[in-house]
C-alpha positions as MATLAB code, in Angstrom:
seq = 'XXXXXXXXXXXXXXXXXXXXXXXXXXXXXXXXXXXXXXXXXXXXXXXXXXXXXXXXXXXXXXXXXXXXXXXXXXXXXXXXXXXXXXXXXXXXXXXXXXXXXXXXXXXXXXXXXXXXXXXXXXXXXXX';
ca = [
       3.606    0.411  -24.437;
       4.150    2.565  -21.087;
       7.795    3.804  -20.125;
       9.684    1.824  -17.480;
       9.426    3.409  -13.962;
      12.130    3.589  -11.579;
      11.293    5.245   -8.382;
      14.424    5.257   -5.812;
      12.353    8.203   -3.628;
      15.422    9.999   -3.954;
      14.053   13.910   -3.320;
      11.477   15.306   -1.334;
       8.437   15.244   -4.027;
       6.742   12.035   -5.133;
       7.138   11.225   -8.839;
       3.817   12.219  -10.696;
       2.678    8.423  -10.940;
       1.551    8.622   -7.047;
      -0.726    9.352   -5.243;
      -0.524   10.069   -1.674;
      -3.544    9.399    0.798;
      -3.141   10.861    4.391;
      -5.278   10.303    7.062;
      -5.304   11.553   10.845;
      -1.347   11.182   12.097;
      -0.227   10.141    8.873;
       2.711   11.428    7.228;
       5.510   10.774    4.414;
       9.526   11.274    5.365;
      11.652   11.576    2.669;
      15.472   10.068    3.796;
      18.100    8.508    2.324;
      16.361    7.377   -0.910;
      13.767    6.128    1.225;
      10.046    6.921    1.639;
       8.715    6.471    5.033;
       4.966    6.290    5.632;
       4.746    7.503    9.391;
       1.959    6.837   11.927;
       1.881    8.815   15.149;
       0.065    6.804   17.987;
      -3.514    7.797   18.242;
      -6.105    7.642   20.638;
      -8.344    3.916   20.258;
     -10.512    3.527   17.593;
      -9.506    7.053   15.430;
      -7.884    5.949   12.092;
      -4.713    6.876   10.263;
      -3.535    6.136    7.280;
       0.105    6.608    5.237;
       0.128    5.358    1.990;
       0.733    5.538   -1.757;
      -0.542    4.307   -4.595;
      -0.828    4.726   -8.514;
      -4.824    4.351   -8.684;
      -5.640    6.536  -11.449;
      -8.380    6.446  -13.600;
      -5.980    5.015  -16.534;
      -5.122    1.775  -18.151;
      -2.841    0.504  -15.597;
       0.335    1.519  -15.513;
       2.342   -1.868  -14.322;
       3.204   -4.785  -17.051;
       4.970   -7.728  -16.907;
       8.109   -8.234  -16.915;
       7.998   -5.930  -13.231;
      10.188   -6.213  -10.472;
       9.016   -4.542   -6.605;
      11.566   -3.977   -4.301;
      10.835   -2.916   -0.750;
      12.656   -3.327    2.669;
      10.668   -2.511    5.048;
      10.431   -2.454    8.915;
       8.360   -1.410   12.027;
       9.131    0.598   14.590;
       7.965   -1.935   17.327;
       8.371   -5.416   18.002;
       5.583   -6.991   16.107;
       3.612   -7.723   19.524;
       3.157   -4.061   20.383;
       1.784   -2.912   17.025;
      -1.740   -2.326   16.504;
      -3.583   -2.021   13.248;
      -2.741   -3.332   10.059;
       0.450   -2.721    7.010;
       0.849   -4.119    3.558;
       2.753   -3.406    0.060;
       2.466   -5.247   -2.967;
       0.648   -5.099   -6.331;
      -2.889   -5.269   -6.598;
      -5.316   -4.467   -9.919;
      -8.349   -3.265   -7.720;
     -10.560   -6.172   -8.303;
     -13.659   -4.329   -6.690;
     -13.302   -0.841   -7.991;
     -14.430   -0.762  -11.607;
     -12.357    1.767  -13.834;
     -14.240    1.824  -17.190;
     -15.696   -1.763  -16.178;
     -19.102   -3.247  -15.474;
     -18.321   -6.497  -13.542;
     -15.621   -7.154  -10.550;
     -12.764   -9.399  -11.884;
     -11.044  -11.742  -10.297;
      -8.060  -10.109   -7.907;
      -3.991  -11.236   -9.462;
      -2.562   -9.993   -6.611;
       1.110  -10.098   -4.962;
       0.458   -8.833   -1.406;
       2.387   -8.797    1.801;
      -0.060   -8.394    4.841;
       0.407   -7.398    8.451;
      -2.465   -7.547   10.655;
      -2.198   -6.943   14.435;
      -3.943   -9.222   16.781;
      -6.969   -9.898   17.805;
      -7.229   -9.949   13.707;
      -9.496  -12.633   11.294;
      -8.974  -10.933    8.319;
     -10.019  -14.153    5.659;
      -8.574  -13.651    2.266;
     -10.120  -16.527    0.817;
     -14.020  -17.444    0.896;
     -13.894  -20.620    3.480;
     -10.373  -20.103    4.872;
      -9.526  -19.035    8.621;
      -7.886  -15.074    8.359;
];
């Protein structure tokens, strides 16, 4: 059974069970009991990234019963952002840890994608 997890981001260092990716402007702010994942603007087509995540090559760590909660917001109306944002719970369907085959994604995902954007999530089904 793994220990319960409560994360309130309440001091400058991420808890051990995260992993940080940064990637051109990207940054993390630390405020209030709040993580911020910051991205600078940048010039077209150059990539950033702000994120964290618990991939780990491990059994993973999140079992029901589970509870995620997140308030987020943008800096921008949503008309003037560019690129994509997302948060939710996802068991890597495509990146096999101590697997041979893909498995089917169980998934609780909330997606922003800026437009012109056809991302499909579903084989036969408009993005």
């Amino acid at each position: 059974m793994v220990n319960p997890v409560r994360d309130d981001f309440d001091s400058s260092v991420l808890n051990s069970y995260w992993n940080t990716l940064l990637v051109g402007t990207g940054t993390h702010d630390f405020e209030n009991s709040a993580l911020r994942c910051v991205l600078d603007p940048v010039p077209k087509k150059q990539y950033s990234d702000s994120q964290i995540s618990d991939y780990k090559p491990e059994p993973f760590r999140w079992q029901p019963p589970l509870r995620l909660t997140v308030r987020a917001w943008a800096s921008h109306p949503s008309k003037e952002l560019k690129g994509t944002a997302g948060f939710g719970f996802w068991n890597e369907p495509f990146v096999p840890i101590g697997r041979q085959l893909p498995r089917l994604p169980r998934t609780v995902w909330f997606f922003f994608g800026s437009p012109p954007n056809n991302m499909a999530l579903a084989k036969g089904v408009p993005g």
